[in-house]
Each structure stands twice: as C-alpha cells, then as structure tokens.
LOKOLNU-232052 format. One record per residue (C-alpha): residue number from 1; x, y, z; residue in one letter. Coordinates in pm, 1 decimal. Layout:
<atoms>
atom resi=NUM	x=X	y=Y	z=Z	resn=a
...
</atoms>
This chain:
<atoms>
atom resi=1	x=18849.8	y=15856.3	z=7074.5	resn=x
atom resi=2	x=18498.4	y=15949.8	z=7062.1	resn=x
atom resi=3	x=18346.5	y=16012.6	z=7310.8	resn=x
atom resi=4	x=17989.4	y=15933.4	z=7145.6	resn=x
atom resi=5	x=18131.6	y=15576.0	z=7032.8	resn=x
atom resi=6	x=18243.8	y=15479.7	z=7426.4	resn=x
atom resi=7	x=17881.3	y=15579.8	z=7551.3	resn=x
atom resi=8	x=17697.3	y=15385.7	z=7308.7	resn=x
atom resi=9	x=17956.2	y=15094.5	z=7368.8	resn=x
atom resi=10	x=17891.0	y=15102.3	z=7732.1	resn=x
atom resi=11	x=17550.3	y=15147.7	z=7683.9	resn=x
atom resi=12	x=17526.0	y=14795.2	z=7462.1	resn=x
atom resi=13	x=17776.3	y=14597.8	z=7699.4	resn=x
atom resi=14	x=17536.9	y=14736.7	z=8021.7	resn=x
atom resi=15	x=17257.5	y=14491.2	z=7799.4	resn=x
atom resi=16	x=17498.7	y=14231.9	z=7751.8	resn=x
atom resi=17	x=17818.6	y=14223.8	z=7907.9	resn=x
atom resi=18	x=17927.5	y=13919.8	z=7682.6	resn=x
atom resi=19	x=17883.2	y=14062.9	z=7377.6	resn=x
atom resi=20	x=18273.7	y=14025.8	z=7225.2	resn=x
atom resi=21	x=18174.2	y=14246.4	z=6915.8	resn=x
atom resi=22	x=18134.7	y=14551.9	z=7226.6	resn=x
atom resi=23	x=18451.4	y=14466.9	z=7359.9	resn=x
atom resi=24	x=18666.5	y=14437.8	z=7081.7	resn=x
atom resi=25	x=18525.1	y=14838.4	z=6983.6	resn=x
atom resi=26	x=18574.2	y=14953.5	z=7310.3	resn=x
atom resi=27	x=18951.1	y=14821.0	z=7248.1	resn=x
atom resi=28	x=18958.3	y=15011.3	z=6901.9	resn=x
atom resi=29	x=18846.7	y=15287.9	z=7020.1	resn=x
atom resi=30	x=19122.5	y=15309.1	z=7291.4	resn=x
atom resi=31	x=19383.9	y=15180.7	z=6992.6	resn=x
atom resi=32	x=19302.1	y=15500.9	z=6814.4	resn=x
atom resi=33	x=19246.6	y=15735.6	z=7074.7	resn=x
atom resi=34	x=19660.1	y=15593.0	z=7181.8	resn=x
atom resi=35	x=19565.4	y=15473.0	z=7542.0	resn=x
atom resi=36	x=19743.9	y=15136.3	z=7440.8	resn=x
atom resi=37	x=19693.7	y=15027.9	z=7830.0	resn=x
atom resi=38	x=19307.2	y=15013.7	z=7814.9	resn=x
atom resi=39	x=19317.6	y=14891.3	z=7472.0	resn=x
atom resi=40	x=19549.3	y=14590.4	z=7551.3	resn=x
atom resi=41	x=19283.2	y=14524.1	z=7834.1	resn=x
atom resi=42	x=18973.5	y=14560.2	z=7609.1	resn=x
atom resi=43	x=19119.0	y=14328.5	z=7344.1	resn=x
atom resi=44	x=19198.4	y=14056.3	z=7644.5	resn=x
atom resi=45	x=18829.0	y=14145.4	z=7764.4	resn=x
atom resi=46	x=18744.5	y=14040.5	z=7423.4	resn=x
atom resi=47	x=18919.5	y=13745.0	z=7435.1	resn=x
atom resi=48	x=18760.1	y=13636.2	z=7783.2	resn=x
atom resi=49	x=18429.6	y=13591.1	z=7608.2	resn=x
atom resi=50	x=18530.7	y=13463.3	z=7316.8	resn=x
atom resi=51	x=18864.1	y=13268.9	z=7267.3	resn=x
atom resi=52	x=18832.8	y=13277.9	z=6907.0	resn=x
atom resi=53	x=18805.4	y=13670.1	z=6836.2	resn=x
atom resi=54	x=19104.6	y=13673.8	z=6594.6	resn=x
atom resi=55	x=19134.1	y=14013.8	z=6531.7	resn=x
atom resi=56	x=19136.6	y=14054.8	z=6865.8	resn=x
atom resi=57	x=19481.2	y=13889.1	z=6883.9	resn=x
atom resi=58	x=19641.6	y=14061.0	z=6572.0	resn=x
atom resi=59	x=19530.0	y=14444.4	z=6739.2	resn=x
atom resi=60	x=19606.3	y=14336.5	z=7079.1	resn=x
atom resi=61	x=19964.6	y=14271.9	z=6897.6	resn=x
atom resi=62	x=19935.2	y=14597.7	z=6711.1	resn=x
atom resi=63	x=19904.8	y=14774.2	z=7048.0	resn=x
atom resi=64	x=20186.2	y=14618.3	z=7218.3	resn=x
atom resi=65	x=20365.9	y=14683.8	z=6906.9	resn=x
atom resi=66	x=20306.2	y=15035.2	z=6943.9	resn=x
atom resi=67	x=20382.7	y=15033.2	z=7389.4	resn=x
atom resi=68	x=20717.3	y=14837.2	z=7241.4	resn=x
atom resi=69	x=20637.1	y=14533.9	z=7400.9	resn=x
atom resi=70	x=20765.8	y=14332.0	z=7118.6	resn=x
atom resi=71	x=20784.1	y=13971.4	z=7287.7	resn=x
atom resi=72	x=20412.1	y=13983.3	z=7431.6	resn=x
atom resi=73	x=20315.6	y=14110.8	z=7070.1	resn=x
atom resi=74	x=20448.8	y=13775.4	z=6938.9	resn=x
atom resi=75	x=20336.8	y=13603.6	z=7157.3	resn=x
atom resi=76	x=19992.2	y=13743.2	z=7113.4	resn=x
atom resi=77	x=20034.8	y=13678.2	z=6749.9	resn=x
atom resi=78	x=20135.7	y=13331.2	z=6764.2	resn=x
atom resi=79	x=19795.1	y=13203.8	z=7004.7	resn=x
atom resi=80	x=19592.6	y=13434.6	z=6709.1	resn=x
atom resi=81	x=19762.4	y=13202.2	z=6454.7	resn=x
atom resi=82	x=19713.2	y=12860.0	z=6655.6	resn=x
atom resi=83	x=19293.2	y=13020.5	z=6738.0	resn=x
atom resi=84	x=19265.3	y=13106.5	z=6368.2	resn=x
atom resi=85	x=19430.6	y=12776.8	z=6231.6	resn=x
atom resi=86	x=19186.1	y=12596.7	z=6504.1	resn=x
atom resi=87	x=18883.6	y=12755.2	z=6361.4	resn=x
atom resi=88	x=18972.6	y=12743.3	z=5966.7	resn=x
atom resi=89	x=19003.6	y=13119.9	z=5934.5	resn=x
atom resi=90	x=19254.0	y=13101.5	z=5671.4	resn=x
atom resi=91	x=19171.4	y=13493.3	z=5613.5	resn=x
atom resi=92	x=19292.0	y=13577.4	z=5965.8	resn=x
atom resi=93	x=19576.7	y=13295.0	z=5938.7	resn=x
atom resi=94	x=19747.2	y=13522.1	z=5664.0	resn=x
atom resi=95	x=19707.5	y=13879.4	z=5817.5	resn=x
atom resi=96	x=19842.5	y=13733.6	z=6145.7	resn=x
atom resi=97	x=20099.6	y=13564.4	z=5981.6	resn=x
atom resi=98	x=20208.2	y=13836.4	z=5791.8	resn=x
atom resi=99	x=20270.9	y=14018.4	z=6102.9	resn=x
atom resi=100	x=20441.0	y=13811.9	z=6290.5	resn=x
atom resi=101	x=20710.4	y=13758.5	z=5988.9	resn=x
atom resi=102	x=20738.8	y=14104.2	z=6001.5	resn=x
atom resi=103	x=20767.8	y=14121.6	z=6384.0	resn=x
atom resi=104	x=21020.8	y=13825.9	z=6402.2	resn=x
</atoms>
C-alpha cells in the first residue's frame, strides 16, 4: 500500500466525501496492500455513493474471494451483474459474469 496514494486519497475525499472514484482507490489500495477487511469496507463505501460502481462489486468479490468468503463473493457478484445489466454496461456484464462462472 502506499502510503503516498492513502494521503492524497484522504486528502481528495476531505474535499468531497462523495466522490466514489476516491473510495473505490482507497479500496484498491487496501486490496493490494492484503488488508481485505478495509478493502471490503471501502468497496461498500463506494457503493454507498454510488449504487452503480460496477467494479466496485467484481473487487469487492475479488476480496472476499481472497478472505474465503465464497458465498458473500457471489453474492456480491450477482447484484454487480443485475447493477451492470440495469445500466447497459455490457463491458462489466462479461467480466462479472465471467467470475461468477468461475466462482459457482
């Protein structure tokens, strides 16, 4: 995790505490630091502010994945798929899909 990254993330959500794109790298950087607790809670920060974040669903399932939490990661996967079917992200559809075939 770097540190620089977290400041300058906290530093941009202190100006806008809304701003999904923030939240979403505060949860990547926790994803690739390993703290899959804080990450899991970043990417459901994310999703707070904005319902249709994706991504945010497919790496919150990546990181549940990884803390063996198989059934949450599913069912993280499957509201991604319903979000990203709701908002015509056909893109997202397919990665999320993809994972939850290989997941179920």
């Amino acid at each position: 995790m770097s540190q620089g990254r977290i400041e300058l993330l906290q530093k941009m959500l202190e100006d806008d505490p809304s701003d999904a794109f923030c939240r979403y790298g505060m949860a990547q950087e926790y994803l690739k630091a390993g703290d899959t607790v804080a990450a899991i809670a970043w990417f459901d920060k994310t999703l707070e502010v904005d319902i249709d974040y994706c991504y945010a669903y497919y790496h919150k399932a990546r990181a549940l994945q990884q803390a063996n939490r198989l059934d949450e990661a599913v069912l993280s996967l499957r509201a991604g798929l319903d979000r990203a079917r709701g908002c015509g992200d056909s893109h997202a559809m397919s990665e999320i899909n993809s994972f939850l075939d290989e997941l179920t």
